[in-house]
C-alpha positions in Angstrom: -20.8 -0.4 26.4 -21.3 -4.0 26.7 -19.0 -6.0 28.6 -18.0 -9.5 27.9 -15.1 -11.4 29.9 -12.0 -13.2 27.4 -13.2 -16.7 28.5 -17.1 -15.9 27.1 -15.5 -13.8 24.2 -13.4 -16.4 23.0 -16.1 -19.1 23.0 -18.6 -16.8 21.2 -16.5 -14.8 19.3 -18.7 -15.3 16.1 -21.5 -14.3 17.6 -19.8 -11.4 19.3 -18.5 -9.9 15.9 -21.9 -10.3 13.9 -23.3 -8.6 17.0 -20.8 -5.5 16.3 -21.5 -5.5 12.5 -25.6 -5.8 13.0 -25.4 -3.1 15.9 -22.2 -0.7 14.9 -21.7 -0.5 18.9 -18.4 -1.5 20.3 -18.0 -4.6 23.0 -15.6 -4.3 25.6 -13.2 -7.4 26.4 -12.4 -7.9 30.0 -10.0 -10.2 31.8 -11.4 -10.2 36.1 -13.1 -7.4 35.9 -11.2 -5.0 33.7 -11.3 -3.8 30.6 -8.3 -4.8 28.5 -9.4 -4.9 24.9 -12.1 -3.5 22.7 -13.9 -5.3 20.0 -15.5 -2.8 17.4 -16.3 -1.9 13.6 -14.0 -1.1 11.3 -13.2 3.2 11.2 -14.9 4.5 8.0 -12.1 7.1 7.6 -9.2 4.1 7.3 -6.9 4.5 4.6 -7.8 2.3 1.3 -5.2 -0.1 -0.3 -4.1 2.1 -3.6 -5.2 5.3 -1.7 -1.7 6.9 -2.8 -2.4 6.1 -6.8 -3.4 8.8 -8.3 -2.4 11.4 -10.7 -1.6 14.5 -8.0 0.9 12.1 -6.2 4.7 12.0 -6.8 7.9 10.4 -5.3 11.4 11.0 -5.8 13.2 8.7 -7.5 15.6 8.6 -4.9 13.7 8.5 -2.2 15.4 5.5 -0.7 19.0 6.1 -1.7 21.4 7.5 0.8 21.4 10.0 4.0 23.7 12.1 1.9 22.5 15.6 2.2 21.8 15.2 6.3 25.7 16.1 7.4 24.9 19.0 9.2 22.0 17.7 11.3 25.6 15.3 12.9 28.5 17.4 14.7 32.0 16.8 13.4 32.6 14.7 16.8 30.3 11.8 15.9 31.7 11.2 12.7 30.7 7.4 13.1 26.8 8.7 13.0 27.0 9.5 9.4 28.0 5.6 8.4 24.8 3.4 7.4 23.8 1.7 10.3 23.0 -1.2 8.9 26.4 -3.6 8.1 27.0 -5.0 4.8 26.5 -8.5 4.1 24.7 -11.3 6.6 23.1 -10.5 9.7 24.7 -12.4 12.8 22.8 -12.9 16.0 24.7 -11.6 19.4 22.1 -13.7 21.4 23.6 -17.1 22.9 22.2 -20.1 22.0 
């Protein structure tokens, strides 16, 4: 596999991808000496946008509504597991400023 360093790559980078597509082999990025990033075609077996429309495929129409139905995977000790996580209303930030 070819190896190009970041500071070559990121001058030629153009050049480098039109190399992948015309050649289908990957490059190899380095940064002093080792490799830390690979630049290569896209996988042929990726999934395809609207892969999931189509006439075998159904969803529950509740498939986002509530955790009710997953009591017994919590002991009665934790009761506070089985509240949403998430708080109602605004999100504040515990981070100082």
């Amino acid at each position: 596999m070819k190896e190009v360093g970041l500071y070559e790559a990121k001058t030629k980078i153009s050049a480098l991808v039109q190399e992948v597509q015309e050649s289908g082999n990957p490059i190899a990025l380095t940064r002093h000496g080792k490799v830390v990033a690979e630049l290569r075609p896209p996988s042929k077996n990726s999934p395809v946008r609207g892969c999931l429309k189509g006439k075998n495929f159904r969803m529950s129409k509740d498939f986002d509504q509530s955790e009710i139905g997953f009591e017994d995977f919590f002991t009665s000790e934790s009761p506070s597991l089985l509240k949403a996580s998430e708080p109602k209303g605004k999100y504040h930030s515990t981070q100082k400023k």
